[in-house]
Rosetta silent file (secondary structure, phi, psi, omega in degrees, C-alpha in Angstrom):
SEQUENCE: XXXXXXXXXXXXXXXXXXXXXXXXXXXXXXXXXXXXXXXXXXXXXXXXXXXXXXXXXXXXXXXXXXXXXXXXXXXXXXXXXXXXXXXXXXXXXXXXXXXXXXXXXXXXXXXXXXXXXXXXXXXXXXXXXXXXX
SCORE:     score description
SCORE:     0.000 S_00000001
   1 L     0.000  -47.743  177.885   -0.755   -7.865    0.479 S_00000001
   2 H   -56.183  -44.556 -155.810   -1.407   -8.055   -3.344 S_00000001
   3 H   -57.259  -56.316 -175.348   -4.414   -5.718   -2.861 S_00000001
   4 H   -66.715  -34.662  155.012   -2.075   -3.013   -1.009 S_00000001
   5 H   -49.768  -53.265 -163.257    0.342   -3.874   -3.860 S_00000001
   6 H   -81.242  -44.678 -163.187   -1.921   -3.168   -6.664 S_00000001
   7 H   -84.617  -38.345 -177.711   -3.228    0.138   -4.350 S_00000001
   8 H   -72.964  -33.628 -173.027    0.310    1.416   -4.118 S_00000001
   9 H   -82.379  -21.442  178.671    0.984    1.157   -7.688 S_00000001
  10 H   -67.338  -33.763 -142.820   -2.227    2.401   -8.988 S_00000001
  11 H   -84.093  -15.401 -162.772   -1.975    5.468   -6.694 S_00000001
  12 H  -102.874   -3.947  148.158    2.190    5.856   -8.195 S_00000001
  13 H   -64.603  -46.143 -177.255    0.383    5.511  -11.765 S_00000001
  14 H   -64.555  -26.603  172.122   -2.112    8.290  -10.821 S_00000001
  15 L   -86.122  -16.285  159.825    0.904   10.297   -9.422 S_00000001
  16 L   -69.126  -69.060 -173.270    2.338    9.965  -12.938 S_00000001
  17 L   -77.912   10.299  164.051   -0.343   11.318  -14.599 S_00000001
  18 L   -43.889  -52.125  171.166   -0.743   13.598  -12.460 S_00000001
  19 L    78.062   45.887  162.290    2.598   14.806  -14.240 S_00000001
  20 L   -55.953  139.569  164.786    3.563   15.841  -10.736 S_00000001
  21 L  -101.880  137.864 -167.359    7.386   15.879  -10.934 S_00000001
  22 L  -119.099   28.301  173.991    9.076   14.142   -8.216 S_00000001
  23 L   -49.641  144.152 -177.883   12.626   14.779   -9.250 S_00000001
  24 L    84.430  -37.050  163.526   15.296   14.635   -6.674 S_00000001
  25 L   -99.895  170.280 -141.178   13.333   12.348   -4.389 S_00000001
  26 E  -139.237  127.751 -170.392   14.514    9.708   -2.764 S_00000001
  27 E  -105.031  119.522 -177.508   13.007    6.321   -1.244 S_00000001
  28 E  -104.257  127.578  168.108   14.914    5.309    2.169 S_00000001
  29 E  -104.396  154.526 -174.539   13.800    1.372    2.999 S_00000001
  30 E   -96.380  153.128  162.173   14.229    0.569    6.730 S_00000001
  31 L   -83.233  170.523 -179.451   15.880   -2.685    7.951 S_00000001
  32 L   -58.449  116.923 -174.202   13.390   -5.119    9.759 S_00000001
  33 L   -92.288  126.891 -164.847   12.222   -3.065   12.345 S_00000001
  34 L   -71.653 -178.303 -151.791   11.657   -3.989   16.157 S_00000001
  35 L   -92.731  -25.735 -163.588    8.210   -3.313   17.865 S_00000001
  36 L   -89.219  -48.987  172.545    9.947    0.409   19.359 S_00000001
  37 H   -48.624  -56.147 -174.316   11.078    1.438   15.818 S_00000001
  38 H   -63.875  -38.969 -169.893    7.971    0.579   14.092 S_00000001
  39 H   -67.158  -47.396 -170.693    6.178    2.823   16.902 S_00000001
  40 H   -53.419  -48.182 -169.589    8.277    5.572   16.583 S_00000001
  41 H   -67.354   -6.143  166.789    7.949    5.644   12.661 S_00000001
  42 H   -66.865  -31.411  156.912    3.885    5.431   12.932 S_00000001
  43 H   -77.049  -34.915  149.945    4.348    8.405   14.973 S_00000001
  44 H   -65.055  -31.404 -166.013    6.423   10.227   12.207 S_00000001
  45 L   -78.576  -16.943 -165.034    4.044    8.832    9.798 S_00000001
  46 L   -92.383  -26.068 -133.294    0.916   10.679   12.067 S_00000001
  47 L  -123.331   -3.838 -179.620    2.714   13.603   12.845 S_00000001
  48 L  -113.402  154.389  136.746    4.580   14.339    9.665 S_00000001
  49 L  -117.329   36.999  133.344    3.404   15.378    5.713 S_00000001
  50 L  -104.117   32.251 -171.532    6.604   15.619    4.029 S_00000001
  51 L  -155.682   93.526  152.873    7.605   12.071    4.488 S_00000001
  52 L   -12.919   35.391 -148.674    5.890    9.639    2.219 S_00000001
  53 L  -110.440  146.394 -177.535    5.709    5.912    3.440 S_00000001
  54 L   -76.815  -43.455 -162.968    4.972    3.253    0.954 S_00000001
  55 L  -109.332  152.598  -71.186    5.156    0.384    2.968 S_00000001
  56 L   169.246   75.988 -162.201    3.256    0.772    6.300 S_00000001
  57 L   -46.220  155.270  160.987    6.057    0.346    9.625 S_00000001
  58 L  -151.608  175.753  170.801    4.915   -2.609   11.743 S_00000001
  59 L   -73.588  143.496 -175.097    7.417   -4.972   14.129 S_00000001
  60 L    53.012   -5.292  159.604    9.476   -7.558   11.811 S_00000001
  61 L  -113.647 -163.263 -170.410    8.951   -5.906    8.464 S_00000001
  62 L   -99.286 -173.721 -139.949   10.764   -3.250    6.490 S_00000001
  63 L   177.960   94.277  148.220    9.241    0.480    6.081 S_00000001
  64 E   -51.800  119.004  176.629    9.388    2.300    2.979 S_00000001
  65 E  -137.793  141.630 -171.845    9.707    6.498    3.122 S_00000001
  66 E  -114.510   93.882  177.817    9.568    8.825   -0.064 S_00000001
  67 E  -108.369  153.533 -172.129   11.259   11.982    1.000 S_00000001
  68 L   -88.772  154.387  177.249   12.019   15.268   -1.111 S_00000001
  69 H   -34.919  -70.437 -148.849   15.509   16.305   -1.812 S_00000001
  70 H   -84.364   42.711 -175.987   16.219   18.775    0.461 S_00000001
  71 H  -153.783  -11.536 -172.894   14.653   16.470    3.544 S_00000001
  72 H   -74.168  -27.304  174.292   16.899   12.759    2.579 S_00000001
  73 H   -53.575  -68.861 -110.771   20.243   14.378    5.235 S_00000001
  74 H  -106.554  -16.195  174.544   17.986   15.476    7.774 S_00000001
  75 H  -110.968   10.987  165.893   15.213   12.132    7.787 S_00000001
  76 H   -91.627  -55.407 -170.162   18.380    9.495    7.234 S_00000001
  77 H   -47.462  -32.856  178.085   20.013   11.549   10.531 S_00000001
  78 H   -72.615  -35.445  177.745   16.814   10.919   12.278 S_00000001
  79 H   -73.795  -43.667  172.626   16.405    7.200   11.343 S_00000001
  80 H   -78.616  -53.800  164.736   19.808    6.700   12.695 S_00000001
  81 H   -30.084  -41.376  153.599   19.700    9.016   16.032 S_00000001
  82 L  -149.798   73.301  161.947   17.046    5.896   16.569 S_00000001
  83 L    84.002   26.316 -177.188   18.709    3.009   15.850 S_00000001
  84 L  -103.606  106.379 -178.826   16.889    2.426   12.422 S_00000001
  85 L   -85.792  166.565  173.063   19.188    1.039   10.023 S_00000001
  86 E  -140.811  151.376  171.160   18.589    2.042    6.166 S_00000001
  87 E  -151.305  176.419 -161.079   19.702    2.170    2.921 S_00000001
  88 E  -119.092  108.647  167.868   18.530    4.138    0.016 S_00000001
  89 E   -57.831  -45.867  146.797   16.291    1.989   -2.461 S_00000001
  90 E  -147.141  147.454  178.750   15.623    4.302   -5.164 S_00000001
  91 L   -57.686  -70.566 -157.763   17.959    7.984   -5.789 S_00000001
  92 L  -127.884   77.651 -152.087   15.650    9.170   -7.963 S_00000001
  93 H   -47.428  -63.336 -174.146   11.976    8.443   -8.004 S_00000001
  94 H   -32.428  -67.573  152.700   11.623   10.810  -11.108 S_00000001
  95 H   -26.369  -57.542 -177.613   14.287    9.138  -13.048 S_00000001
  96 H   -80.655  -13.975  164.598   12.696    5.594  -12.508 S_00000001
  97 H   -73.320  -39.045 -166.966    9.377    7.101  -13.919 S_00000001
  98 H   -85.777  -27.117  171.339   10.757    8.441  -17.015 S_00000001
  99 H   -72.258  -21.179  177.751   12.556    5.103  -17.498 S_00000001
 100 H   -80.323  -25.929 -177.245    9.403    3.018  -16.833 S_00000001
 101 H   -68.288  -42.452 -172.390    7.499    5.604  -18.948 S_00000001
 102 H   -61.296  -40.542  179.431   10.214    5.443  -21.978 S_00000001
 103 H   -79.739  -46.693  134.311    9.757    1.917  -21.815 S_00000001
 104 H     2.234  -66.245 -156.811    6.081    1.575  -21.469 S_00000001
 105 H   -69.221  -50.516 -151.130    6.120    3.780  -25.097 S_00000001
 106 H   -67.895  -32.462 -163.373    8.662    1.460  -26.706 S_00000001
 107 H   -78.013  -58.284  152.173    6.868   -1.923  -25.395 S_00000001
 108 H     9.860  -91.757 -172.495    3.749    0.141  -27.129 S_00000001
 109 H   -84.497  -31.859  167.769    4.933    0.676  -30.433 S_00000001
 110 H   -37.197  -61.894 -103.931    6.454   -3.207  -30.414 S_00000001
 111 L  -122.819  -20.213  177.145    2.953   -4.487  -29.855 S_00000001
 112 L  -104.232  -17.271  118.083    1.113   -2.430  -32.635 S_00000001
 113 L     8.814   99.283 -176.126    4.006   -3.440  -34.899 S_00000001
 114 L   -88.758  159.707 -156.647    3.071   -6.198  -37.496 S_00000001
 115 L  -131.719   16.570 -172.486    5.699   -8.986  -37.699 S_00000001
 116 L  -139.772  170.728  143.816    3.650  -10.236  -41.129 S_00000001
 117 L   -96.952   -7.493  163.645    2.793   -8.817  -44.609 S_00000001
 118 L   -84.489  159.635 -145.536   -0.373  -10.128  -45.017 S_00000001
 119 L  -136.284  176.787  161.516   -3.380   -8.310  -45.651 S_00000001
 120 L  -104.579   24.241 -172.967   -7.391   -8.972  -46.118 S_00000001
 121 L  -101.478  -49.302 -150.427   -6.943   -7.598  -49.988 S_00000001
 122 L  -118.693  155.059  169.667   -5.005  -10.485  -51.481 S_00000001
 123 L   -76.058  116.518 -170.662   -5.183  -13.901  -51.826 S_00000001
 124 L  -106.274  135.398  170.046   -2.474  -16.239  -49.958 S_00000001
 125 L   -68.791 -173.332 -178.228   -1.744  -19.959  -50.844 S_00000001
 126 H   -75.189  -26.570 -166.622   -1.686  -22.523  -48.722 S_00000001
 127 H   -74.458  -32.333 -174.287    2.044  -22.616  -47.640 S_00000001
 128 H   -55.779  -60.901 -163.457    2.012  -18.779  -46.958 S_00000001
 129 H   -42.563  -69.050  175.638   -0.704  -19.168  -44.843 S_00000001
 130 H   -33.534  -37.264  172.560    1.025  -22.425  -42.611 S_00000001
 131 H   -70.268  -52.535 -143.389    3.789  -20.089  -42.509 S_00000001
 132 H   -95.574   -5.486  173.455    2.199  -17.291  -41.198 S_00000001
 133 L  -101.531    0.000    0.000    0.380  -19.330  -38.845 S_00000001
């Protein structure tokens, strides 16, 4: 589970820098899905390549799917027509990139940021030092 964790996120790092833009789509998560549900979406998952899924269907877990704009009406109508409840997990995958990215930079620039004034030029007493340690 971590591994497939770690595999999904590298590959949604790689799809960053990719600098694909994925504005406008939209991640539908499935409710815990029954053994009939799970088949059908393995069969959308075979038979389709506009429909993304993150998560893998199986019986008793959830289902992730990453659909493009102009495809979230017509694959939430489908998920309901059979009996797949959903709700929509993220609006805007694009959005949540540029907010992870903006933060990412800022987290950055913190971390290269010196919180001291001392240097390897000058000479510090002892108390500076204790402080600065």
């Amino acid at each position: 589970l971590i591994m497939r964790s770690l595999l999904i996120f590298s590959c949604l790092l790689a799809l960053a820098a990719a600098k694909k833009s994925y504005d406008g789509y939209t991640v539908l998560r499935t409710g815990t899905l029954d053994a009939a549900s799970a088949a059908f979406l393995r069969d959308l998952q075979a038979s389709s390549n506009k429909i993304d899924f993150w998560k893998d269907p199986a019986p008793g877990r959830r289902a992730d799917l990453m659909v493009e704009k102009s495809l979230v009406g017509e694959t939430a109508d489908l998920l309901q027509q059979n009996n797949i409840h959903h709700h929509v997990m993220i609006q805007d995958v694009q959005n949540l990139i540029d907010t992870n990215d903006a933060l990412a930079k800022a987290n950055r620039k913190q971390s290269t940021k010196k919180d001291y004034d001392l240097d390897w030029d000058d000479y510090y007493d002892h108390d500076t030092l204790n402080q600065f340690l």
